[in-house]
VMD Tcl script that draws the C-alpha trace (Angstrom):
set ca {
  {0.00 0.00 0.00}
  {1.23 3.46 -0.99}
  {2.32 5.91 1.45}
  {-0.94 8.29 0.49}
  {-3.01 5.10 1.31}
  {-1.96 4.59 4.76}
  {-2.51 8.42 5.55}
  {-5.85 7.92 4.58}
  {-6.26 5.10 6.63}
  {-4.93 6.45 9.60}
  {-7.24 9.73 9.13}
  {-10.48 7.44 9.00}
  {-9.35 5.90 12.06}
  {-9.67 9.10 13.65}
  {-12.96 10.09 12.23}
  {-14.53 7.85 12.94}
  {-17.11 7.47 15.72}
  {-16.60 4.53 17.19}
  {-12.96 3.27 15.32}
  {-14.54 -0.28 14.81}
  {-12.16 -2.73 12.85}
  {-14.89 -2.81 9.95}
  {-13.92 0.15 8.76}
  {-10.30 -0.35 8.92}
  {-10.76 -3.60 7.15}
  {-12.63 -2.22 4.59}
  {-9.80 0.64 3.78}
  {-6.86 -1.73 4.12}
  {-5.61 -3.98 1.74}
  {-4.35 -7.59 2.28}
  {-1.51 -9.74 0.91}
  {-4.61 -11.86 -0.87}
  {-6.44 -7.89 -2.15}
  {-3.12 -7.40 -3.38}
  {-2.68 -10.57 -5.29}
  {-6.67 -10.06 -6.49}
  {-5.97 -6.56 -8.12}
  {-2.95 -7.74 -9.92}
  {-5.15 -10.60 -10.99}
  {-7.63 -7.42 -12.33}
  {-4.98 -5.52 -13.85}
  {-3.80 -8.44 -16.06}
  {-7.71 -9.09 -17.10}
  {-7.75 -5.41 -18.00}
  {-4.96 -5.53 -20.48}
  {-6.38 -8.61 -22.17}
  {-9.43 -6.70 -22.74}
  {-7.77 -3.51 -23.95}
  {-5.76 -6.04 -26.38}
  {-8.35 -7.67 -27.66}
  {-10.24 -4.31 -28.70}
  {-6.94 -2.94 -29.71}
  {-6.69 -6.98 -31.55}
  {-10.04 -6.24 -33.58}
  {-9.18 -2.70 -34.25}
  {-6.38 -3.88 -35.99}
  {-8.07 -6.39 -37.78}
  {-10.61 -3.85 -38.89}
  {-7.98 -1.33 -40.34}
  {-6.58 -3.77 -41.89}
  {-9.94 -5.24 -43.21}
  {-10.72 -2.02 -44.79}
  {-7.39 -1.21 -46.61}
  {-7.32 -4.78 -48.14}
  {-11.38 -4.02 -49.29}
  {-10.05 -1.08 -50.85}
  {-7.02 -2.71 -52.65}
  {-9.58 -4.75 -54.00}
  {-9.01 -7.88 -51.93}
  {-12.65 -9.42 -52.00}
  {-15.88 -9.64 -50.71}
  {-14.91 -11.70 -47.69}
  {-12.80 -8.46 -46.22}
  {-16.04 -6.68 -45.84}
  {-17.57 -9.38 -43.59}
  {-13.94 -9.14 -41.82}
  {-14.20 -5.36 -41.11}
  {-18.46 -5.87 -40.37}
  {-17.11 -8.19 -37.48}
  {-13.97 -6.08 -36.54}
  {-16.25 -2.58 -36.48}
  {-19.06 -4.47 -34.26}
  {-16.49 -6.37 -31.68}
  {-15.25 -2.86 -31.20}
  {-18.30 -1.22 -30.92}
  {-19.71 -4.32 -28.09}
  {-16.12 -4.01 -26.49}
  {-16.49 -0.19 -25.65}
  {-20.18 -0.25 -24.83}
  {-18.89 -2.89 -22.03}
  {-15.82 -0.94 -21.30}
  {-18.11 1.99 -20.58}
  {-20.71 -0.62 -18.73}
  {-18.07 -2.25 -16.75}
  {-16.17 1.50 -15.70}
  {-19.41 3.02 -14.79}
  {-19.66 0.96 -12.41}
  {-16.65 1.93 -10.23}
  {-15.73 5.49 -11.79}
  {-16.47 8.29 -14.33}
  {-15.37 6.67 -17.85}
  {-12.35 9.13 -18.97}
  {-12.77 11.32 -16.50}
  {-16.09 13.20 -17.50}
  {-19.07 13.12 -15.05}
  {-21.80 11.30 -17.09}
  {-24.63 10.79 -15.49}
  {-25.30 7.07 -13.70}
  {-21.97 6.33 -13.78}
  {-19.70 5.80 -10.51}
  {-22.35 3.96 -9.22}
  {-20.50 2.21 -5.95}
  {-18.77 5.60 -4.84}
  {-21.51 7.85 -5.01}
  {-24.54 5.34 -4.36}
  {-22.41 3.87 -1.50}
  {-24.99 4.64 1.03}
  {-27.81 3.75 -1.09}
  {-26.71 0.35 -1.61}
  {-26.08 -0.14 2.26}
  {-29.70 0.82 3.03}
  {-30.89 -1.53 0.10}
  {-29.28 -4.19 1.50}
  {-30.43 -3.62 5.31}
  {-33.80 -3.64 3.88}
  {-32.99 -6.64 1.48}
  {-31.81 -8.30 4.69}
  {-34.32 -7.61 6.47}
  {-37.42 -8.40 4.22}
  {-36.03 -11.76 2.75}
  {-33.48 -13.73 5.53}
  {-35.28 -11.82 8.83}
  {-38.94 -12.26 8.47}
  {-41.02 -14.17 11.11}
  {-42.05 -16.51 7.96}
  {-39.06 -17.19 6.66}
  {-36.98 -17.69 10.41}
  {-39.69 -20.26 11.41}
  {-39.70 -22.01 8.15}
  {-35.34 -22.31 7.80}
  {-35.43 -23.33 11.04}
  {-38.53 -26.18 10.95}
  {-36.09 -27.46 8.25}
  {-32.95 -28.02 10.12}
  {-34.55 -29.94 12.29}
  {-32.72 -28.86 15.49}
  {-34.80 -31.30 17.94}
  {-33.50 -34.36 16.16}
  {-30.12 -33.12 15.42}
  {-29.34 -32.02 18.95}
  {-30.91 -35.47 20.38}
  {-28.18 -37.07 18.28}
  {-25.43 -34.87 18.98}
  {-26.12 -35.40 22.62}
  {-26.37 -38.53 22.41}
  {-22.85 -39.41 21.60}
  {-20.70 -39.52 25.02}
  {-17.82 -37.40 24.19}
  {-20.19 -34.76 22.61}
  {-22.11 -34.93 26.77}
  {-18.66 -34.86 27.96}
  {-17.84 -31.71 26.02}
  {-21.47 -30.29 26.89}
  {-20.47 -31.11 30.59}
  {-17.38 -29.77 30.80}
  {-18.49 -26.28 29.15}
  {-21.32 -26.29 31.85}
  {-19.05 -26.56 34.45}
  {-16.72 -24.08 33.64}
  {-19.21 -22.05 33.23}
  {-20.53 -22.84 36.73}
  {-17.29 -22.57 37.92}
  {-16.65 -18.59 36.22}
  {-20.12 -17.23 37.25}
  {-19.38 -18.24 41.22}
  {-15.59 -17.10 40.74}
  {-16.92 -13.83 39.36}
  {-19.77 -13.06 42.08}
  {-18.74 -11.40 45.38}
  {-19.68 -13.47 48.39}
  {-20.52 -10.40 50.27}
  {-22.90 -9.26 47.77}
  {-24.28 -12.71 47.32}
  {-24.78 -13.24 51.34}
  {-26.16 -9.79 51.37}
  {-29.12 -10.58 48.94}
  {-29.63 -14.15 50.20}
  {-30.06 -12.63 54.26}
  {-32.38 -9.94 52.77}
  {-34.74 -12.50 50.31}
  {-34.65 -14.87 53.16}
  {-35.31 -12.25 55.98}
  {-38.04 -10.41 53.80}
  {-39.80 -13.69 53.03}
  {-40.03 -15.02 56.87}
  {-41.13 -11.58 57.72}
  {-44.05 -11.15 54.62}
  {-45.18 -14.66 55.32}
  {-47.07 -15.44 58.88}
  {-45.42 -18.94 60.15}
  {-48.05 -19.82 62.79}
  {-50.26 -21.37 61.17}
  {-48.11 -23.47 59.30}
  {-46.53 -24.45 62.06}
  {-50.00 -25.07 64.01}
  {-51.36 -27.55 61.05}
  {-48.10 -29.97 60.46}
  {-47.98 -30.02 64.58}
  {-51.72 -31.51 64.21}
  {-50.96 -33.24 61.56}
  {-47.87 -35.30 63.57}
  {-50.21 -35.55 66.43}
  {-52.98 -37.15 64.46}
  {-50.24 -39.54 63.05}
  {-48.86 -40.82 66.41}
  {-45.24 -39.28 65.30}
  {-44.64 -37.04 68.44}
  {-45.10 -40.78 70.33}
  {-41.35 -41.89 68.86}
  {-40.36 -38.59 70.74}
  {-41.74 -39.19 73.75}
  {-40.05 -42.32 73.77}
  {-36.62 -41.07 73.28}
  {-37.02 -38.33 75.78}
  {-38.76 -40.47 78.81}
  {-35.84 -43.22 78.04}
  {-32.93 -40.88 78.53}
  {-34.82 -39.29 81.80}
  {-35.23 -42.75 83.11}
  {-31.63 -43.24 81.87}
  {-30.14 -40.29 83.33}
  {-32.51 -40.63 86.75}
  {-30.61 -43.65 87.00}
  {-27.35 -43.09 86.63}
  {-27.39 -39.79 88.82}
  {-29.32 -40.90 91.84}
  {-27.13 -39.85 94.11}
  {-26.49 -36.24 92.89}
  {-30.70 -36.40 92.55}
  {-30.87 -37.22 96.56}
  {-28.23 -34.36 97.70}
  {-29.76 -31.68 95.66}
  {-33.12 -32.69 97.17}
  {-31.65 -32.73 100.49}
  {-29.54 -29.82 100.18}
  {-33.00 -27.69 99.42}
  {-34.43 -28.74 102.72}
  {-34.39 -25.89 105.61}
  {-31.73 -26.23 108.06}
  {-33.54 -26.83 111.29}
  {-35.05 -30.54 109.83}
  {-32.93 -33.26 110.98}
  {-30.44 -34.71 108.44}
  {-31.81 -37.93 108.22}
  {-35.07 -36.69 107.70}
  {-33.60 -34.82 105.02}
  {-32.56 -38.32 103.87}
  {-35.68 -40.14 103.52}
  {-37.18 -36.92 101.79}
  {-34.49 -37.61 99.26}
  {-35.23 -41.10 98.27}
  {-38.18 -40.32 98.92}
  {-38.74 -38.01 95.97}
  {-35.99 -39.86 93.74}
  {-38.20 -43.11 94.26}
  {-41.32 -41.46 93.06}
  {-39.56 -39.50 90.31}
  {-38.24 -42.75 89.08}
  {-41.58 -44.49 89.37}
  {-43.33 -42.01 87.46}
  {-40.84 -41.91 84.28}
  {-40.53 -45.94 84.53}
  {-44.17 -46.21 84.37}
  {-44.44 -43.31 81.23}
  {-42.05 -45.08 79.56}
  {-43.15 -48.63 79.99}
  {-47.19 -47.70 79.46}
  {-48.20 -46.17 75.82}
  {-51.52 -45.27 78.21}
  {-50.35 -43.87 80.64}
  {-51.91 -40.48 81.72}
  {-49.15 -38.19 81.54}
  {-48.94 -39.17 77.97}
  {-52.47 -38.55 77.32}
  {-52.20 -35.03 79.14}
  {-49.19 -34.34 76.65}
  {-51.00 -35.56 73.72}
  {-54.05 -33.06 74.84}
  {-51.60 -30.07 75.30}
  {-50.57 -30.75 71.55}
  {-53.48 -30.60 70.24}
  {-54.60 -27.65 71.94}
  {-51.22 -26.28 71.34}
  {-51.77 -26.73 67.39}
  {-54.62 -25.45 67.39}
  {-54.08 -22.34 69.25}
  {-51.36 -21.90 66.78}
  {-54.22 -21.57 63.82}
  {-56.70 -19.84 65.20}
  {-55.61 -17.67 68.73}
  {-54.32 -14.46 67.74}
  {-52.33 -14.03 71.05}
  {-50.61 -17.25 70.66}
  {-49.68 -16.45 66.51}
  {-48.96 -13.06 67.56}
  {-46.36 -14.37 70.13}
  {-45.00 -16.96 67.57}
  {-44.64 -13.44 65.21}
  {-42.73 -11.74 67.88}
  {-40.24 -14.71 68.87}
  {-39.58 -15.21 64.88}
  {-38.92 -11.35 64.27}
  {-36.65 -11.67 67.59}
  {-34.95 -14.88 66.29}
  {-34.20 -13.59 62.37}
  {-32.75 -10.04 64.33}
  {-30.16 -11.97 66.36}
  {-26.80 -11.33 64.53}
  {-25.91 -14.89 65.13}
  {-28.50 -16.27 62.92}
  {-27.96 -13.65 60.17}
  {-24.12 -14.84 60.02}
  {-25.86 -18.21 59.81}
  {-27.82 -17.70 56.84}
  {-24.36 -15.75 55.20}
  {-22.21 -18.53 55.98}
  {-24.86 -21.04 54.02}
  {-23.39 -19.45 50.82}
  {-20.03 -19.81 51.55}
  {-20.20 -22.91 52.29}
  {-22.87 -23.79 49.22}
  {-20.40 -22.38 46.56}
  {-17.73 -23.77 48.12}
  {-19.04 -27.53 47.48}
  {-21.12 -26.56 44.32}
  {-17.44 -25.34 42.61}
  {-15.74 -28.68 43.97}
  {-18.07 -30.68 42.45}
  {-17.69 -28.54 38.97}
  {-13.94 -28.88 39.36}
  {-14.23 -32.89 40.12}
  {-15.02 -34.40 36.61}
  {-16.14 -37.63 38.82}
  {-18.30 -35.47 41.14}
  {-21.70 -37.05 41.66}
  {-22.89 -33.44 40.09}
  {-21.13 -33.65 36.88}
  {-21.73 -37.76 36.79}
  {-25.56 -36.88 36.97}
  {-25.55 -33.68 35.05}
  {-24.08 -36.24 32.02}
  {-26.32 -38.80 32.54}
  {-28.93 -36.25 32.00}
  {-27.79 -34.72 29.02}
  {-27.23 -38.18 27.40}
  {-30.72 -39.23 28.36}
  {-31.94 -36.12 27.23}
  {-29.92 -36.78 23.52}
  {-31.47 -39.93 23.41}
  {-35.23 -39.37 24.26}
  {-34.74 -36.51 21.54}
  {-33.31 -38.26 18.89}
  {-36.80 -40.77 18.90}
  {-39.48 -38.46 20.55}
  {-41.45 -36.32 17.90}
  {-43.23 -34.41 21.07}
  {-39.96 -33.48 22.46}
  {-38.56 -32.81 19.12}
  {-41.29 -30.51 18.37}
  {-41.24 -28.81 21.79}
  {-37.66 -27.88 21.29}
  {-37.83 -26.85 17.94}
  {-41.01 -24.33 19.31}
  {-38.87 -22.81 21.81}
  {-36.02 -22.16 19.12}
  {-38.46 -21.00 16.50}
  {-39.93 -18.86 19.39}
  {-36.66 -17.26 20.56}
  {-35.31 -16.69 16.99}
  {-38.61 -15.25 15.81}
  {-38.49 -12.74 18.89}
  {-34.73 -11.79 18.57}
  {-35.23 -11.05 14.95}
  {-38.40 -9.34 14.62}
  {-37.54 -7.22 18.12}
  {-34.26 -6.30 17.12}
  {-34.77 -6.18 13.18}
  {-33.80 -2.80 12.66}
  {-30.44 -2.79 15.16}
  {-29.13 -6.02 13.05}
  {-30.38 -3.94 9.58}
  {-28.65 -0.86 10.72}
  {-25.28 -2.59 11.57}
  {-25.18 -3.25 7.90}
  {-26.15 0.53 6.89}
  {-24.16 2.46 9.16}
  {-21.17 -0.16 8.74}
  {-21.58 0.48 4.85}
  {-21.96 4.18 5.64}
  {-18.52 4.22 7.52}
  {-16.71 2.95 4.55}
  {-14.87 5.44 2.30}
  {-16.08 5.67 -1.24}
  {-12.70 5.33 -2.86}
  {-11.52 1.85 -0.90}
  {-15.07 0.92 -0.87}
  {-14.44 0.97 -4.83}
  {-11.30 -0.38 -4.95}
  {-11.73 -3.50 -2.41}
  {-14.87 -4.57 -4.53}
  {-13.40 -4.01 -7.62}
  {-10.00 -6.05 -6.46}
  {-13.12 -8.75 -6.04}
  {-14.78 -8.93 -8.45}
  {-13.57 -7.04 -11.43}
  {-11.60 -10.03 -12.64}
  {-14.83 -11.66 -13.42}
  {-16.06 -7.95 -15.03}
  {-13.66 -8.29 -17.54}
  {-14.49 -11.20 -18.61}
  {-18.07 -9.20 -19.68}
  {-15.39 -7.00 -21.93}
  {-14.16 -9.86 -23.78}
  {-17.43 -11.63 -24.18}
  {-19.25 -8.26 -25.68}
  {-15.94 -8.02 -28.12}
  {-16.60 -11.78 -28.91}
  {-20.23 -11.66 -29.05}
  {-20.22 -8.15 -31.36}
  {-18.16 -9.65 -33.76}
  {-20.42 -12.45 -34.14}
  {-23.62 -10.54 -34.11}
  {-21.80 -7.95 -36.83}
  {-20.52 -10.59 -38.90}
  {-24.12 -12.02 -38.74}
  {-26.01 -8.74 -39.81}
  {-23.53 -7.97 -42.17}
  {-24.32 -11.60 -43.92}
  {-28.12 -11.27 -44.03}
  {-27.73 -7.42 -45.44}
  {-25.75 -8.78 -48.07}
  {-28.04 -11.65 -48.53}
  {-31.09 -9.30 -48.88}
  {-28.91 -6.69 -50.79}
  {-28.54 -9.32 -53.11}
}
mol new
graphics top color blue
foreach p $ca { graphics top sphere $p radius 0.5 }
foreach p [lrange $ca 0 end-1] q [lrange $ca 1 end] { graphics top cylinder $p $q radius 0.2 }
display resetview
């Protein structure tokens, strides 16, 4: 590229707006742009040789007509004078395209520099009308086939490996990226704000009847009166000298004594008998109190509103807010050592999933058809809510171009091929010269 090139480069890097590499790879040329306008400039000359060929042939044509050679230099010169006249009318054609022919500004010619923006628009709206239309989206997509073709690409086990291993690094990114501050501070304030908007009373009231009803708060009892009579047992002696040492000092010691037994016996006989009889009244009494308890919980408003006022105490403390922080911390911490562990049970299950998934799709027309809806859906809405940003990108990216690389790149492109249109008009108005000439003389004669 010449030095006056790369000045003009670097000055429509400047202007403009946004300095996006379209427009600098639009105004630069290549190794391979290069190589394409040589390839032009070589076409070119065998066009200008074969008009200056059939000029030749036409001078020469006419001077042996006039020296008397025969008839058949008149059909020579007919075709010689009509390839000339085809190969200029394409010349013309061919340079209007790109620049004024000679020089001189004829009208409709240097179409790409000066309808530059024109064309850009035409083709946003080209674009737009014929590849991003609801109709046409829906109906290039319906035949792909993407259910059945992604059912079969899952299917295969290193294409679900792949799959899994994208996922997971993924995973892996998105909980690397995200502060655990700001994470712990949002889950505390969704899970404080939802115990707070939602009364738990009653809640709590019906699966409390519900376990009564069952018999399940019996297994409890159980436990509990076992470990009294367990504990009564194996601390009898520190029972008897706390009774004893609550007894006022002017009662005689033994006294004291017997009072002790006394009251560990009974204490002991009471839990024995709870725990050895389902029916025994104490049980009954507690079974009564739960039920009331439950349903004071659904229907008293003193008891919900003191269940209200314990919960709003209980979510204030500070140690149960670092609680419900620390479940984050210790969430993402397992969730990114099962991404990181490709024989996690996470990443086992998340490919047997997306291989049972691949499979189910690859022979199920209703899941085939569901998928295939939600990609017809999304595509439709991307391209008919953002038609005119995608359409635009191609008019204001055309619109950044400059007029004069904008000519030249295309050119390098395709004027090879344009040349070609020179030598076939030269070829085909010698032909159709030579061919009027004939029937002329034919009818002439």
């Amino acid at each position: 590229m010449c030095a006056r090139d790369h000045e003009r480069v670097e000055r429509m890097e400047r202007t403009s707006p946004d300095g996006t590499g379209a427009v600098r790879a639009m105004t630069t040329f290549s190794a391979a742009d290069e190589e394409k306008q040589r390839g032009v400039r070589r076409m070119k000359l065998t066009a200008a040789g074969l008009l200056l060929f059939v000029a030749l042939v036409y001078v020469l044509a006419k001077w042996a007509s006039h020296e008397g050679a025969g008839a058949w230099a008149g059909y020579v010169a007919a075709a010689a004078e009509a390839g000339m006249v085809g190969a200029l009318a394409d010349w013309f054609a061919v340079t209007a395209l790109f620049r004024h022919p000679l020089g001189l500004p004829i009208p409709h010619t240097a179409i790409i520099p000066t309808k530059k923006d024109q064309l850009g628009v035409s083709l946003g709206e080209f674009v737009g009308e014929n590849f991003l239309s609801q109709d046409v989206v829906r109906q290039r997509l319906r035949a792909v086939g993407i259910g059945s073709r992604l059912g079969a690409w899952l299917g295969v086990p290193d294409h679900a490996d792949r799959v899994t291993a994208e996922l997971s690094a993924a995973l892996r990114g998105a909980l690397t990226v995200l502060r655990d501050s700001d994470v712990q501070a949002v889950v505390g304030e969704a899970i404080t704000r939802r115990a707070d908007a939602q009364e738990i009373a009653p809640g709590i009231g019906k699966m409390l009847e519900k376990i009564v009803a069952d018999g399940g708060h019996k297994r409890v009892v159980d436990l509990i009166v076992t470990r009294a009579h367990d504990w009564l047992v194996w601390h009898d002696t520190e029972i008897m000298d706390a009774v004893q040492g609550g007894a006022p000092g002017w009662t005689p010691r033994f006294v004291d004594k017997r009072v002790g037994e006394r009251v560990y016996k009974e204490l002991l006989r009471f839990v024995t008998e709870m725990r050895d009889m389902p029916s025994h009244p104490a049980r009954g009494a507690l079974d009564r109190f739960l039920s009331d308890f439950a349903s004071d919980l659904q229907s008293d408003t003193e008891t919900r509103a003191r269940v209200e006022r314990l919960k709003g105490e209980v979510l204030g403390r500070g140690e149960v807010q670092d609680l419900i922080a620390s479940a984050w911390t210790a969430v993402r911490s397992m969730i990114v050592s099962a991404a990181e562990d490709e024989r996690s049970e996470l990443r086992l299950r998340v490919r047997a999933s997306l291989l049972s998934l691949g499979a189910r799709m690859a022979v199920d027309p209703k899941l085939q058809a569901k998928v295939d809806g939600w990609v017809e859906g999304a595509a439709v809405y991307v391209v008919t809510t953002y038609r005119k940003e995608i359409t635009s990108l191609i008019t204001d990216t055309v619109a950044g171009w400059d007029a004069e690389h904008t000519t030249r790149k295309i050119e390098a492109h395709i004027g090879r091929d344009l040349q070609f249109i020179r030598i076939n008009g030269t070829v085909v108005g010698s032909l159709a010269g030579l061919l009027i000439y004939t029937v002329s003389r034919l009818l002439g004669a």
